[in-house]
N, C-alpha and C positions, 0 to 999 in steps of 0.2 A: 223787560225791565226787572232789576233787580233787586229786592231792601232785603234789609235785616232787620229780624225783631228781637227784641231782649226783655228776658221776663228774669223777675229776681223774686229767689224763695228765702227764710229762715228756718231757725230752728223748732220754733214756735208754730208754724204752718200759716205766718201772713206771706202774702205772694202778690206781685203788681208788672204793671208792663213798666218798663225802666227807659222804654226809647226806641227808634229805628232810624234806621239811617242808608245811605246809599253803601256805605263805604264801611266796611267791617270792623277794620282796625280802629277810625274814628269812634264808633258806637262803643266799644270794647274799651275805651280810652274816657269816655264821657260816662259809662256804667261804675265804671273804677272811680271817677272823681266824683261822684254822686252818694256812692253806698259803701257803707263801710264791711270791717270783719264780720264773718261770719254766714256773710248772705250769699246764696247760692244762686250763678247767673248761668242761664239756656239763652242760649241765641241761635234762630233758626234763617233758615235763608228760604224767602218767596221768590217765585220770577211768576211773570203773566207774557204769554207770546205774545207782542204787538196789542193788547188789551184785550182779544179773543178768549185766550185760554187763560188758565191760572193751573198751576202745577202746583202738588200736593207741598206742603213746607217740608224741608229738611236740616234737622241739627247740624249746624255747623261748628260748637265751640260749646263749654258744659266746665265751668269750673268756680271756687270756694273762694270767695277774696279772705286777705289776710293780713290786713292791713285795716 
């Protein structure tokens, strides 16, 4: 199973989780209509084999809204 998580920074050093979601582009789309200019969004990608395992997160997406 696959999420994504998204964490959003400023410039100021406040920082929070912003959301997850199955589906990348939707989270990416929902982080946008949430947070405005300025704030710096990481979104990392979990998977867990069948609920066994859990694999280490890896960045998938790292960028400055501007709007």
């Amino acid at each position: 199973m696959t999420r994504y998580i998204a964490t959003v920074t400023n410039n100021q050093g406040a920082g929070e989780k912003a959301g997850e979601d199955k589906n990348l582009n939707k989270l990416k789309a929902y982080v946008r209509s949430r947070y405005g200019r300025g704030w710096t969004v990481t979104i990392v990608k979990t998977e867990k084999d069948s609920g066994i395992m859990d694999f280490e997160p890896v960045e998938v997406a790292k960028f400055t809204l501007r709007k």
